[in-house]
TORLUM-302704 format. One record per residue: residue number from 1; y negated, x negated, z of N, C-alpha, C, O in turn. Coordinates in Angstrom, 2 decimals. Example, Ala and Ser with C-alpha at 12.3 -4.5 7.8 and 13.67 -1.06 7.14 Angstrom:
2
<node><resi>1</resi><n_north>5.69</n_north><n_east>-13.19</n_east><n_up>7.80</n_up><ca_north>4.50</ca_north><ca_east>-12.30</ca_east><ca_up>7.80</ca_up><c_north>3.30</c_north><c_east>-13.20</c_east><c_up>7.80</c_up><o_north>3.32</o_north><o_east>-14.24</o_east><o_up>8.46</o_up></node>
<node><resi>2</resi><n_north>2.25</n_north><n_east>-12.85</n_east><n_up>7.08</n_up><ca_north>1.06</ca_north><ca_east>-13.67</ca_east><ca_up>7.14</ca_up><c_north>-0.03</c_north><c_east>-12.90</c_east><c_up>7.87</c_up><o_north>-1.14</o_north><o_east>-13.41</o_east><o_up>8.04</o_up></node>
END
This chain:
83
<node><resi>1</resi><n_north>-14.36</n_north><n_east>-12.26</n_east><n_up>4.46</n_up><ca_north>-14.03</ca_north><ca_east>-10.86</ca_east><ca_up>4.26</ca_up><c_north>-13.36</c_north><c_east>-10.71</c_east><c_up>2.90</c_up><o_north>-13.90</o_north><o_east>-11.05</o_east><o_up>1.85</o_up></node>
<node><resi>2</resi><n_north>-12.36</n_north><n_east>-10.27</n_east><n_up>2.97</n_up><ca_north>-11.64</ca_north><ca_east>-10.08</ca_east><ca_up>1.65</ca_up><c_north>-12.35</c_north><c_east>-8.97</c_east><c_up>0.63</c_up><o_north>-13.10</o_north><o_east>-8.13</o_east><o_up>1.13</o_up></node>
<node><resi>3</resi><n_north>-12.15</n_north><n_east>-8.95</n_east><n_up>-0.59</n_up><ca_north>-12.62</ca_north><ca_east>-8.20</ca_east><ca_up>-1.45</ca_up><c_north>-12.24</c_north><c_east>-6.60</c_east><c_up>-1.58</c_up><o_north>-11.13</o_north><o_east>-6.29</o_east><o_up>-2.00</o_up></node>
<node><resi>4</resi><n_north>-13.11</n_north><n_east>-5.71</n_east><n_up>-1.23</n_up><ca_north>-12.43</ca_north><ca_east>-4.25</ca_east><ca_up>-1.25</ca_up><c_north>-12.80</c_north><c_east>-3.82</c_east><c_up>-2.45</c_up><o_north>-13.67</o_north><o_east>-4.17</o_east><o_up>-3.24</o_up></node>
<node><resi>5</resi><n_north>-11.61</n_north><n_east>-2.59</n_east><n_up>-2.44</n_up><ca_north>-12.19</ca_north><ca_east>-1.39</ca_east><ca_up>-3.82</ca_up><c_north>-13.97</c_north><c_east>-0.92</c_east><c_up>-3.70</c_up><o_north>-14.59</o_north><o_east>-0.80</o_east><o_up>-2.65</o_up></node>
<node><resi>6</resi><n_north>-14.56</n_north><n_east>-0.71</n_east><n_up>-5.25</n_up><ca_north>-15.91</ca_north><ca_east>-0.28</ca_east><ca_up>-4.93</ca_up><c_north>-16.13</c_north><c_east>1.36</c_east><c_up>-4.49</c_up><o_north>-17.23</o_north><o_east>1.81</o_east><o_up>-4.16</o_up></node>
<node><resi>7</resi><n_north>-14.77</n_north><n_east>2.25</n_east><n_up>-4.55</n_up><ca_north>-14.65</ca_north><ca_east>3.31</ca_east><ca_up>-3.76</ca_up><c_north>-14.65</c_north><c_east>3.36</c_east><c_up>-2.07</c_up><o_north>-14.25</o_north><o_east>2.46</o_east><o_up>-1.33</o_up></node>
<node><resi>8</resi><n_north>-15.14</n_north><n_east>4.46</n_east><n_up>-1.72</n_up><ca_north>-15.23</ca_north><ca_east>4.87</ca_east><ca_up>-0.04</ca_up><c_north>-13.68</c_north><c_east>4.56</c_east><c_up>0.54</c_up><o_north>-12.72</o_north><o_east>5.08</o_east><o_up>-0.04</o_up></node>
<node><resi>9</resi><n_north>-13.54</n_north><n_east>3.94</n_east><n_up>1.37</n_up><ca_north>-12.07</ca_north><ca_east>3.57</ca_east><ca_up>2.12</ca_up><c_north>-12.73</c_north><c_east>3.93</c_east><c_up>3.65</c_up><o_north>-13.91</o_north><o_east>3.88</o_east><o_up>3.98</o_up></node>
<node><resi>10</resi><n_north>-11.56</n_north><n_east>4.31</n_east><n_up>4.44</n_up><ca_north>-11.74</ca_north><ca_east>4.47</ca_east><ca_up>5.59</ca_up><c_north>-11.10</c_north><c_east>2.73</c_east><c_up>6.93</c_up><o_north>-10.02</o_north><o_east>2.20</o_east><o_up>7.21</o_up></node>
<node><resi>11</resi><n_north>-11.46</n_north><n_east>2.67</n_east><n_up>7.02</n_up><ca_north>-10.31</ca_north><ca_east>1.24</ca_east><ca_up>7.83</ca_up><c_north>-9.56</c_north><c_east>1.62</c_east><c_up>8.79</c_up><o_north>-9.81</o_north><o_east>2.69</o_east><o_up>9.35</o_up></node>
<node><resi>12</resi><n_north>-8.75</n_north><n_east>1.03</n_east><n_up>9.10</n_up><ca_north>-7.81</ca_north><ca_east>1.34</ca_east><ca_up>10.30</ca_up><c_north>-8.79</c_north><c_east>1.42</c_east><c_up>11.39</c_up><o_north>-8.71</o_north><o_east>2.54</o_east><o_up>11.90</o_up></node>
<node><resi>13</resi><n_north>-9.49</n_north><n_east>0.86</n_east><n_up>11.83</n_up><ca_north>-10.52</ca_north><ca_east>1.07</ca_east><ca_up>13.44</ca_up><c_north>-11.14</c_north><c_east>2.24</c_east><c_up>13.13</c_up><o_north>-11.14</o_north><o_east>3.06</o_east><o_up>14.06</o_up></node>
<node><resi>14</resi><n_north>-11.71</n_north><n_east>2.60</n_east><n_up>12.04</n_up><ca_north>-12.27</ca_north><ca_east>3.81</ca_east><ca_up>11.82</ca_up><c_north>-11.68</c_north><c_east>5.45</c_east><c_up>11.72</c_up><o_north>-12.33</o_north><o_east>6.50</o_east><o_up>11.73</o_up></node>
<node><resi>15</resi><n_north>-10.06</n_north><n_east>5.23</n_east><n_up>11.62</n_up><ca_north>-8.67</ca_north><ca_east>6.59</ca_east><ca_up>11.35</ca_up><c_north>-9.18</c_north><c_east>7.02</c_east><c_up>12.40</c_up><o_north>-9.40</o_north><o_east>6.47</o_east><o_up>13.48</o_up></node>
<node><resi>16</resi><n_north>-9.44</n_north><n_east>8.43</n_east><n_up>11.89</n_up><ca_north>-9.00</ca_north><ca_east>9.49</ca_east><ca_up>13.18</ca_up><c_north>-7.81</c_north><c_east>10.15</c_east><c_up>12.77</c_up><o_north>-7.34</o_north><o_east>9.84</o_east><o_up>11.67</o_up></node>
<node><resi>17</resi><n_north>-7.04</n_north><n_east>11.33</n_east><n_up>13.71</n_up><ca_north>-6.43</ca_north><ca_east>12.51</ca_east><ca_up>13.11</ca_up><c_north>-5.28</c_north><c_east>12.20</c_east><c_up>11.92</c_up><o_north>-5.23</o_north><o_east>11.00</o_east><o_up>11.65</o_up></node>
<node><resi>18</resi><n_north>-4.68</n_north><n_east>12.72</n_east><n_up>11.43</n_up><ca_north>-3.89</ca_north><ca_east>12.60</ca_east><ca_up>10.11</ca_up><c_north>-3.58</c_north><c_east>10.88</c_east><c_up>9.68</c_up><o_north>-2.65</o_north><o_east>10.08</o_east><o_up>9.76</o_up></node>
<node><resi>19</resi><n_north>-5.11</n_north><n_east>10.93</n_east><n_up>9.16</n_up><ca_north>-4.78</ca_north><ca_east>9.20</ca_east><ca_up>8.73</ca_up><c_north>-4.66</c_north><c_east>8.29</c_east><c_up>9.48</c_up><o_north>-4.18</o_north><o_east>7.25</o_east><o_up>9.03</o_up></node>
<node><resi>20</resi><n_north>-5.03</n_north><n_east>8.37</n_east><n_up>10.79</n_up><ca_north>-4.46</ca_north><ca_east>7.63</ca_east><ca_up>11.88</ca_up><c_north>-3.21</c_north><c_east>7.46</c_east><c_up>12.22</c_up><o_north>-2.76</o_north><o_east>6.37</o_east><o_up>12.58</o_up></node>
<node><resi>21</resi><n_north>-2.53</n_north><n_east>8.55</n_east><n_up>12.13</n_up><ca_north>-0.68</ca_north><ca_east>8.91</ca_east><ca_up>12.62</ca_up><c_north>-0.49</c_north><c_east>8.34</c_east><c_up>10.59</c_up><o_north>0.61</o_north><o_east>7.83</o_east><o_up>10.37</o_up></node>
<node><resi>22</resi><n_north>-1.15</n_north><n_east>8.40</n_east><n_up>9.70</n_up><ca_north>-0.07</ca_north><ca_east>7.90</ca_east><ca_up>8.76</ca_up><c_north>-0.37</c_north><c_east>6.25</c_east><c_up>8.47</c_up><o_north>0.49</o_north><o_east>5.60</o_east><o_up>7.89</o_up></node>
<node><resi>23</resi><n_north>-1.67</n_north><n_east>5.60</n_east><n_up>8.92</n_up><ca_north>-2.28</ca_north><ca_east>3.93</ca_east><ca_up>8.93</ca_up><c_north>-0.91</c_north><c_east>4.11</c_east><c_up>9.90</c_up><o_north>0.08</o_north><o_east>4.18</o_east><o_up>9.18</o_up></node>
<node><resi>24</resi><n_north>-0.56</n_north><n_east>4.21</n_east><n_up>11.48</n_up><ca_north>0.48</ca_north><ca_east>3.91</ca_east><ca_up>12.31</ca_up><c_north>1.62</c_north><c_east>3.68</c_east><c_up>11.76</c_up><o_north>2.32</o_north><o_east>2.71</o_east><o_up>12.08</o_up></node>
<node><resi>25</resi><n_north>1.94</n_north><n_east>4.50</n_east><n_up>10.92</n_up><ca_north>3.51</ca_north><ca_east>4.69</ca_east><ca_up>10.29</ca_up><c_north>3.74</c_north><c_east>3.92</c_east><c_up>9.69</c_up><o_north>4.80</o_north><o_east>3.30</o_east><o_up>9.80</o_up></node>
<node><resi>26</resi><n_north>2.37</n_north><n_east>3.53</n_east><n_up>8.37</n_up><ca_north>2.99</ca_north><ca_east>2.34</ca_east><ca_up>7.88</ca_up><c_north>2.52</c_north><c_east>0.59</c_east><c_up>8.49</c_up><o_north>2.61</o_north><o_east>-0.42</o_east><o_up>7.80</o_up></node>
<node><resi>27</resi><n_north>2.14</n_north><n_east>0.64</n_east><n_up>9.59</n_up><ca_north>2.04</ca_north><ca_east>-0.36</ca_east><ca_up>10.17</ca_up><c_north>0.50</c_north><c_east>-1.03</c_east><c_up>10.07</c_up><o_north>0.21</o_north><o_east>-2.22</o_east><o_up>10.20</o_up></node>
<node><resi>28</resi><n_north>-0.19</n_north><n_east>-0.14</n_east><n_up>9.85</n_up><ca_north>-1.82</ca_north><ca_east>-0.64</ca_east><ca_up>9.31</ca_up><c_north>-2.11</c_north><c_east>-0.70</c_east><c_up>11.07</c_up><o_north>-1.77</o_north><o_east>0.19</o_east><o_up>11.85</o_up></node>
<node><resi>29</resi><n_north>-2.77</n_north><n_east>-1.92</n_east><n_up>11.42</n_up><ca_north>-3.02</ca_north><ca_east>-1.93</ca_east><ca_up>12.84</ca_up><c_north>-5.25</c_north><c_east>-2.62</c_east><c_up>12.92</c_up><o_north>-6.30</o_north><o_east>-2.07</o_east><o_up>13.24</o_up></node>
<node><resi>30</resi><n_north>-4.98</n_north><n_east>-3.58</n_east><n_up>12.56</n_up><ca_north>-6.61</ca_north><ca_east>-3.66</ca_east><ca_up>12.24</ca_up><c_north>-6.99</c_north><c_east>-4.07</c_east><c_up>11.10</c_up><o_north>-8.13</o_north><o_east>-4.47</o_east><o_up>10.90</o_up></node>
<node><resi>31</resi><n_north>-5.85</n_north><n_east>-4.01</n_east><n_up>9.97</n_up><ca_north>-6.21</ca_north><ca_east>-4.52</ca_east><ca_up>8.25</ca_up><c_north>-5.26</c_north><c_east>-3.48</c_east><c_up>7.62</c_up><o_north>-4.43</o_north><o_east>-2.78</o_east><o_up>8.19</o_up></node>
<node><resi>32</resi><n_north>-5.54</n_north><n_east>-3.50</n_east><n_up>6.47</n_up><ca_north>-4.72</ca_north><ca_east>-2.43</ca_east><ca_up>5.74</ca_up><c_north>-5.08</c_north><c_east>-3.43</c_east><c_up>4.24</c_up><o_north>-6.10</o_north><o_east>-3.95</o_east><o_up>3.80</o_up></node>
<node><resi>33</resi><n_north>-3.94</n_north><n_east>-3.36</n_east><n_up>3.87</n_up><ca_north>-3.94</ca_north><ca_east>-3.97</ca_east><ca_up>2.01</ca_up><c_north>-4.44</c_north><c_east>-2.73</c_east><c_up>1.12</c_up><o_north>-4.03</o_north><o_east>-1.57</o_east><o_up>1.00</o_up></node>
<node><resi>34</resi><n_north>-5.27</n_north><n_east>-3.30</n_east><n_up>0.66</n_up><ca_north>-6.60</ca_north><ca_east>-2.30</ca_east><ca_up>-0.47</ca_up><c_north>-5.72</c_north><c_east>-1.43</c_east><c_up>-1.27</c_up><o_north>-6.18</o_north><o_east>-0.48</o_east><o_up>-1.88</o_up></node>
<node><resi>35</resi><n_north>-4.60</n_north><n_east>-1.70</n_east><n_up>-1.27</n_up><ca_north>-3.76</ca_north><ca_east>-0.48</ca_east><ca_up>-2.48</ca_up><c_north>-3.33</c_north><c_east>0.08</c_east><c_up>-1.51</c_up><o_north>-2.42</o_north><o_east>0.71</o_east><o_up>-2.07</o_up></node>
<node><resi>36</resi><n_north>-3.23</n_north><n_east>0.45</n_east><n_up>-0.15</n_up><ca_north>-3.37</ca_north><ca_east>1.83</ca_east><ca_up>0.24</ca_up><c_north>-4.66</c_north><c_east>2.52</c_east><c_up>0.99</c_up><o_north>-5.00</o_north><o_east>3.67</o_east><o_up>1.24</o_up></node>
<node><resi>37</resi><n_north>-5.23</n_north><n_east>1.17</n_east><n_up>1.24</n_up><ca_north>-6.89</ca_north><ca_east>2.19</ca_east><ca_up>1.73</ca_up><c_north>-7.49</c_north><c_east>2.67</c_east><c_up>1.22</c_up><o_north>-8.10</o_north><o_east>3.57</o_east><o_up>1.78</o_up></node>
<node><resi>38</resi><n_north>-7.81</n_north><n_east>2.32</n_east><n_up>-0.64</n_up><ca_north>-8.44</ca_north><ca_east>2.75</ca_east><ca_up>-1.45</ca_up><c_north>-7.57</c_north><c_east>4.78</c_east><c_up>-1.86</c_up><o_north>-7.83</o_north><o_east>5.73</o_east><o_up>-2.60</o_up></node>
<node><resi>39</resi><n_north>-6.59</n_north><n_east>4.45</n_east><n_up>-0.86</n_up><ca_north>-6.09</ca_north><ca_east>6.22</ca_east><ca_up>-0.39</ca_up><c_north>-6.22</c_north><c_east>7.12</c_east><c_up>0.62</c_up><o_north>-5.77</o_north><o_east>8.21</o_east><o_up>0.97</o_up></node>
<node><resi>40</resi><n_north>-7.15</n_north><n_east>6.14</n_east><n_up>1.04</n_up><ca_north>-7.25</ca_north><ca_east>6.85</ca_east><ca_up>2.73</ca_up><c_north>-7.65</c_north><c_east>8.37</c_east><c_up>2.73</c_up><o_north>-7.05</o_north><o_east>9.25</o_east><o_up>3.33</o_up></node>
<node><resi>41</resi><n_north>-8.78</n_north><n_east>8.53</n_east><n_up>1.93</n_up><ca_north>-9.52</ca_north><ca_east>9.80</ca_east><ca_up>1.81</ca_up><c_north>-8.49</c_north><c_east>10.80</c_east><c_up>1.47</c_up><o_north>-8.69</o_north><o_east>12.02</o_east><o_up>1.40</o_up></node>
<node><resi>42</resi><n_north>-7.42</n_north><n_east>10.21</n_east><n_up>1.28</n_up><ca_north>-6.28</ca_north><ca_east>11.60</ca_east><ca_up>0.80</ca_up><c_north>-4.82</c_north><c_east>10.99</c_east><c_up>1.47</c_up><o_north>-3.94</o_north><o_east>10.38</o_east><o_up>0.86</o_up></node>
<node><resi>43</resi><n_north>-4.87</n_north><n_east>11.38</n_east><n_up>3.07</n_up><ca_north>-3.47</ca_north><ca_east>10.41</ca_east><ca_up>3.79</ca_up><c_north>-2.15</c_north><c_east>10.71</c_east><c_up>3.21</c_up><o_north>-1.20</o_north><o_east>9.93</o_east><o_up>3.32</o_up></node>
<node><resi>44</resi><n_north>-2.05</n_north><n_east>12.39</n_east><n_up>2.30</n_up><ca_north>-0.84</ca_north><ca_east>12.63</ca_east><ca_up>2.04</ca_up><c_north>-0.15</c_north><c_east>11.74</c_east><c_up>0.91</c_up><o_north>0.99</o_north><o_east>11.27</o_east><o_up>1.00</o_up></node>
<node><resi>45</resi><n_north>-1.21</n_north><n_east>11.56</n_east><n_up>-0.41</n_up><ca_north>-0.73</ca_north><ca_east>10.69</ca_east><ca_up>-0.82</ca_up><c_north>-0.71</c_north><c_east>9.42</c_east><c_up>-0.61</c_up><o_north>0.37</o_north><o_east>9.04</o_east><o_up>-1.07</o_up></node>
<node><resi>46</resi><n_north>-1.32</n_north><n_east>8.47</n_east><n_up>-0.15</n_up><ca_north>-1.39</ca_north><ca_east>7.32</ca_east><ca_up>1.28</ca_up><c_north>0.20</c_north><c_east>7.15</c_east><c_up>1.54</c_up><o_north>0.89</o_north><o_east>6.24</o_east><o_up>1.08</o_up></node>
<node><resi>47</resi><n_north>0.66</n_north><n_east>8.23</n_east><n_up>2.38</n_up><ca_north>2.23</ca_north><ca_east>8.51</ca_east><ca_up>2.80</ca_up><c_north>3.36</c_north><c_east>8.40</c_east><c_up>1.56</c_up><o_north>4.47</o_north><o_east>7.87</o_east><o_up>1.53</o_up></node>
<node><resi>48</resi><n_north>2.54</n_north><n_east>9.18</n_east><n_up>0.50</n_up><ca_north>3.58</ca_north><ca_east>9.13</ca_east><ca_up>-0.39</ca_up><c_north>3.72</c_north><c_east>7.90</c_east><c_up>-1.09</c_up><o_north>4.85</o_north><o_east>7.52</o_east><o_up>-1.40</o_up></node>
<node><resi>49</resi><n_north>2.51</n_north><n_east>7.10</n_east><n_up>-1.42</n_up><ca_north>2.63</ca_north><ca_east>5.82</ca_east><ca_up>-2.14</ca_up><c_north>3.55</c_north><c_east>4.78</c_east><c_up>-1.65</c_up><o_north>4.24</o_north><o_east>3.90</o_east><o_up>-2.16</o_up></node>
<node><resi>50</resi><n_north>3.29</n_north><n_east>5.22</n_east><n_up>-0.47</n_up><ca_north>4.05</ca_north><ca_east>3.84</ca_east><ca_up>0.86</ca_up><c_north>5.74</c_north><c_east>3.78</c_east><c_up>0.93</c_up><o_north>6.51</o_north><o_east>2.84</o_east><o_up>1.10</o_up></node>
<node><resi>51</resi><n_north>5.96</n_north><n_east>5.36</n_east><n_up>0.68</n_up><ca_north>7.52</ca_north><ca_east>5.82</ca_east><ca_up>0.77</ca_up><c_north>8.09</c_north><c_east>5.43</c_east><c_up>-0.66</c_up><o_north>9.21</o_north><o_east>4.95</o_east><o_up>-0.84</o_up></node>
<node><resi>52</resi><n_north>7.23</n_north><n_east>5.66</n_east><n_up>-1.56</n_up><ca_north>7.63</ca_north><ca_east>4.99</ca_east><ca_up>-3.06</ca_up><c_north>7.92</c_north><c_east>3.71</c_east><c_up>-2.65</c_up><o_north>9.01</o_north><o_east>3.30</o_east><o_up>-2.27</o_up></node>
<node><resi>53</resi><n_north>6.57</n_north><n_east>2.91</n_east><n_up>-2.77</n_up><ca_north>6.63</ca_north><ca_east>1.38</ca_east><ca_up>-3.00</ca_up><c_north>8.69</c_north><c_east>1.13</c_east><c_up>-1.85</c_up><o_north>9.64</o_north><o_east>0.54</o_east><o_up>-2.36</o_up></node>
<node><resi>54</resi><n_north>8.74</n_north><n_east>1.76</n_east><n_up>-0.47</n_up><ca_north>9.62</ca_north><ca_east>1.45</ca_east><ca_up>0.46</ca_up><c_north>11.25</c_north><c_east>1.76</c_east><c_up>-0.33</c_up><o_north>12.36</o_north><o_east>1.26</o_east><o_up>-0.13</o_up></node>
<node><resi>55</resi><n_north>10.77</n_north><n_east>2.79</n_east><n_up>-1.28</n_up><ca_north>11.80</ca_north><ca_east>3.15</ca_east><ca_up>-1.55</ca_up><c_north>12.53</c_north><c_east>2.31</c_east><c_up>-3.15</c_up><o_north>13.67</o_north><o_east>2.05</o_east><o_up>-3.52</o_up></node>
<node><resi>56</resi><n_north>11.34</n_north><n_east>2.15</n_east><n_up>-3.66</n_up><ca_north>11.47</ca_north><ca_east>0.95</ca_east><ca_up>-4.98</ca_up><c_north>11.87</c_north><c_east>-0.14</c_east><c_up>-4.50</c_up><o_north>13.00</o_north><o_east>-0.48</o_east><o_up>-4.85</o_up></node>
<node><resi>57</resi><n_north>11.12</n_north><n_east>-1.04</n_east><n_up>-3.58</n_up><ca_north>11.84</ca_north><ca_east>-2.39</ca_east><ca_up>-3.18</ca_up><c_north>13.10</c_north><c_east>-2.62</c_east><c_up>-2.30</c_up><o_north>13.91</o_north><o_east>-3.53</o_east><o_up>-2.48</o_up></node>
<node><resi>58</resi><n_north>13.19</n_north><n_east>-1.51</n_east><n_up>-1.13</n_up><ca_north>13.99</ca_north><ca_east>-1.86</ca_east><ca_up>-0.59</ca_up><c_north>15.50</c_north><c_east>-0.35</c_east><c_up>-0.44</c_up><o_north>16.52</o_north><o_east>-0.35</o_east><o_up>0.24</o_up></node>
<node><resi>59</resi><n_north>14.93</n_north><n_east>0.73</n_east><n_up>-1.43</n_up><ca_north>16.11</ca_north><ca_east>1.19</ca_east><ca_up>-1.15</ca_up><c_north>17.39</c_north><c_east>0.90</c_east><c_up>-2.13</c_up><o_north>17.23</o_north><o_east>-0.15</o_east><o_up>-2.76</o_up></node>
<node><resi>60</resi><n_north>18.69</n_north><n_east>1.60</n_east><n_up>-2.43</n_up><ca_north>19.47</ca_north><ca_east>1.32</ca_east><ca_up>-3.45</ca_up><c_north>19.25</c_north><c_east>0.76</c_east><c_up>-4.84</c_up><o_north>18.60</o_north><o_east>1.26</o_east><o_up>-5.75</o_up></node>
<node><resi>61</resi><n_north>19.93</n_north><n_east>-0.39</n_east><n_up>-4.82</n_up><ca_north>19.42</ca_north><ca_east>-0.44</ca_east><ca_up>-6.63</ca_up><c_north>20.71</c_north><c_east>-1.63</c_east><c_up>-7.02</c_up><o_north>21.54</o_north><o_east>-2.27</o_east><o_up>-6.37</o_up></node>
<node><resi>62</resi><n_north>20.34</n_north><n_east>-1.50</n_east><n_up>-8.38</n_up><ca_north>21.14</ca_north><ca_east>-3.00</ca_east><ca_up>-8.88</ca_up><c_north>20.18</c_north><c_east>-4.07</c_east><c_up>-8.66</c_up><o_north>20.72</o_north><o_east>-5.17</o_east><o_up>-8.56</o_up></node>
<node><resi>63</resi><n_north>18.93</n_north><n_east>-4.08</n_east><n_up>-8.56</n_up><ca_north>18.42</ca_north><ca_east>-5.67</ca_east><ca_up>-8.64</ca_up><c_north>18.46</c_north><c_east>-5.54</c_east><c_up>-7.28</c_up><o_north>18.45</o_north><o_east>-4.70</o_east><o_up>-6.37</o_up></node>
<node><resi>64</resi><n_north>18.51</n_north><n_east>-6.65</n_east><n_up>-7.50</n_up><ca_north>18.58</ca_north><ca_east>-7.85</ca_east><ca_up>-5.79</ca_up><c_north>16.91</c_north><c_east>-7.48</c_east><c_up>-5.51</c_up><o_north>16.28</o_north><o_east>-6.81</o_east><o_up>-6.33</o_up></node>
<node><resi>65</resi><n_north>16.32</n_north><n_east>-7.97</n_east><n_up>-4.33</n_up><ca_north>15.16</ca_north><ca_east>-7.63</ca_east><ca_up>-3.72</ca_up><c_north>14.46</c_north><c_east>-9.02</c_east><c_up>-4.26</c_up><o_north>13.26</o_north><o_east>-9.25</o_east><o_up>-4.15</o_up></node>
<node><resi>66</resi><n_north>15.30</n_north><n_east>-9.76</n_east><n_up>-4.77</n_up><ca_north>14.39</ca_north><ca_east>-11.42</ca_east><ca_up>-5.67</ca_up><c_north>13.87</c_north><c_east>-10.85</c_east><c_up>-6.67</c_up><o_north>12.70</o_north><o_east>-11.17</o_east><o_up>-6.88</o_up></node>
<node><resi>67</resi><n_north>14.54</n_north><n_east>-9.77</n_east><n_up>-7.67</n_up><ca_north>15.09</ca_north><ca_east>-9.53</ca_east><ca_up>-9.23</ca_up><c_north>13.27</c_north><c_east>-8.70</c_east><c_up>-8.50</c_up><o_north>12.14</o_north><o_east>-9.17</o_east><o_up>-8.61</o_up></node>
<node><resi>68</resi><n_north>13.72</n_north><n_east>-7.41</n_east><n_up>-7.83</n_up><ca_north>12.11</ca_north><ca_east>-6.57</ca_east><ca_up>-7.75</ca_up><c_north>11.20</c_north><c_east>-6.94</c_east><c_up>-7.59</c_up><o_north>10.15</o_north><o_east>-6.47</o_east><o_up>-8.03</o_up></node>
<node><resi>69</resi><n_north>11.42</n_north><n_east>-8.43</n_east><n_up>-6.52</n_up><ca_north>9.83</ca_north><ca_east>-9.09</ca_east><ca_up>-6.32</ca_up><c_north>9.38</c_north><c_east>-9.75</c_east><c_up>-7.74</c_up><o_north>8.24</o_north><o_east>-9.62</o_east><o_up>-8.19</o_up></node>
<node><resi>70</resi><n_north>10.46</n_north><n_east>-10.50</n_east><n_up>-8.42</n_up><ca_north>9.66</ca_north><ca_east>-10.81</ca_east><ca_up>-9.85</ca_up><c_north>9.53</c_north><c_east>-9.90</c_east><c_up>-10.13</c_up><o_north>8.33</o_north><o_east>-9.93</o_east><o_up>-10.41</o_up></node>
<node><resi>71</resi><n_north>9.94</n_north><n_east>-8.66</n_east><n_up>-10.38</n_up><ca_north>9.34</ca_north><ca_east>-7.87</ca_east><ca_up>-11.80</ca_up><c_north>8.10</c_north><c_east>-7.45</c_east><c_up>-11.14</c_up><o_north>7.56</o_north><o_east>-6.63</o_east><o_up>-11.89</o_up></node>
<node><resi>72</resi><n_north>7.46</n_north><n_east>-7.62</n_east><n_up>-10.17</n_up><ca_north>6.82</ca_north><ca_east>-6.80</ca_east><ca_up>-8.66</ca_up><c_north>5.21</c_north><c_east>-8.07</c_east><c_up>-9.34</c_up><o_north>4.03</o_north><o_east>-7.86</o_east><o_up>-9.60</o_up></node>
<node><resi>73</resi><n_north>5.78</n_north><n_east>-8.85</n_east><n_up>-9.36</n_up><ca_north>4.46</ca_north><ca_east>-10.48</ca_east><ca_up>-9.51</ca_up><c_north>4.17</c_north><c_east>-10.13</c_east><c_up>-10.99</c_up><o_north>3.04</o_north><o_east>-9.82</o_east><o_up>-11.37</o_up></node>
<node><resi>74</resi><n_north>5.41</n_north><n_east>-10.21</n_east><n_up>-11.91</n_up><ca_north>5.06</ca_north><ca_east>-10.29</ca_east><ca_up>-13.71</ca_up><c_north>4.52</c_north><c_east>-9.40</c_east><c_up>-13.64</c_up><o_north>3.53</o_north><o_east>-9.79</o_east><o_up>-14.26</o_up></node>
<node><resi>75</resi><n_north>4.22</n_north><n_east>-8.07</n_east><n_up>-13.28</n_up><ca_north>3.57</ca_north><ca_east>-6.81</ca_east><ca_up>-13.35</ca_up><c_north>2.11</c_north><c_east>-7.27</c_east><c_up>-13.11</c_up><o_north>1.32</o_north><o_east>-7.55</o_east><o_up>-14.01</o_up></node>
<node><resi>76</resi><n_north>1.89</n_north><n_east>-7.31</n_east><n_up>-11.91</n_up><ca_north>0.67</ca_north><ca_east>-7.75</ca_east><ca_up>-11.11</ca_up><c_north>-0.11</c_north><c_east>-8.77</c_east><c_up>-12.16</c_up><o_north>-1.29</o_north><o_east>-8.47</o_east><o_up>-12.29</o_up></node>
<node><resi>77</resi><n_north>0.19</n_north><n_east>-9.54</n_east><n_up>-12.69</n_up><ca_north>-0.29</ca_north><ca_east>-10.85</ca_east><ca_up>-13.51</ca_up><c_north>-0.58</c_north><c_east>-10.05</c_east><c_up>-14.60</c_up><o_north>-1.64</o_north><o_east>-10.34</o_east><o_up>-15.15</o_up></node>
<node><resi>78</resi><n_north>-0.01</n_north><n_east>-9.21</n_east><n_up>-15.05</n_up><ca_north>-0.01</ca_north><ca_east>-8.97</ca_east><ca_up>-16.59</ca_up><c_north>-1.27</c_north><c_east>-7.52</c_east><c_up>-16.34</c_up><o_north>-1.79</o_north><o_east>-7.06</o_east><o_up>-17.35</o_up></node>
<node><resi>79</resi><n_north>-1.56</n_north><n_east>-7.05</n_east><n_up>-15.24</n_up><ca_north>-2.42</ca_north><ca_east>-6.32</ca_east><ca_up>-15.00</ca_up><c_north>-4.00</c_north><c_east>-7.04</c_east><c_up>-14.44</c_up><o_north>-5.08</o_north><o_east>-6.60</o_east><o_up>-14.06</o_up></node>
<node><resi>80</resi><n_north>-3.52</n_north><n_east>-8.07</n_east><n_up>-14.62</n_up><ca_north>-4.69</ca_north><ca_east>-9.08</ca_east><ca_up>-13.60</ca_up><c_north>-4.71</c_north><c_east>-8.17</c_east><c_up>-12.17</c_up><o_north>-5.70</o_north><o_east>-7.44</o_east><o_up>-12.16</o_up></node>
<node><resi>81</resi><n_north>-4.24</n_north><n_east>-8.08</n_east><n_up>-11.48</n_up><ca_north>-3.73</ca_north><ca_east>-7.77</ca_east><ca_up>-10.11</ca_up><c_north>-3.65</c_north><c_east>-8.95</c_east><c_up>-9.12</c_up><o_north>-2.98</o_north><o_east>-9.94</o_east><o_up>-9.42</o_up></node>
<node><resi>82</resi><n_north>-4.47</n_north><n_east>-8.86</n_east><n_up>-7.63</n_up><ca_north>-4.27</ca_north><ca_east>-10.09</ca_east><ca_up>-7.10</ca_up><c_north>-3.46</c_north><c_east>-9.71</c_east><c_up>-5.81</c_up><o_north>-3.89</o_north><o_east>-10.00</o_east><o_up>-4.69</o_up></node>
<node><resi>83</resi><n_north>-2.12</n_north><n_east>-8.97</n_east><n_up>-6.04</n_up><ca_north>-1.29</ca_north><ca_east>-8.52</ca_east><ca_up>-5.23</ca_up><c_north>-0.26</c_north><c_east>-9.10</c_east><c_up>-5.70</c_up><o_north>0.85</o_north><o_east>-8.94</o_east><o_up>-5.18</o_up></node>
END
């Protein structure tokens, strides 16, 4: 079992309603990665985090999608982050 936040998360088998139609959207089917479940209790921002992160890595930019994933890892490391 992987390590969760020590906050209340809801899981994907458990979505009803709202957070169900927004776990769907972003593709949460029977796991969900802890930096958005630890949002479940609030799906709107859940939605909004997801459209960020979608919109930082993969929409318009000058860095290449290599250039975001490093700065994406050096971040993570320098936060002790195991994402």
């Amino acid at each position: 079992m992987k390590q969760r936040a020590w906050i209340k998360i809801i899981e994907p088998a458990e979505a009803k309603g709202e957070l169900a139609r927004v776990y769907a959207g972003v593709g949460a089917r029977d796991d969900v990665a802890s930096i958005l479940a630890v949002q479940s209790l609030d799906p709107h921002a859940l939605l909004a985090h997801h459209e960020l992160y979608r919109g930082l890595m993969y929409g318009p930019s000058p860095l290449t999608r290599i250039q975001r994933e490093a700065i994406a890892v050096v971040v993570s490391l320098a936060n002790d982050c195991h994402y």
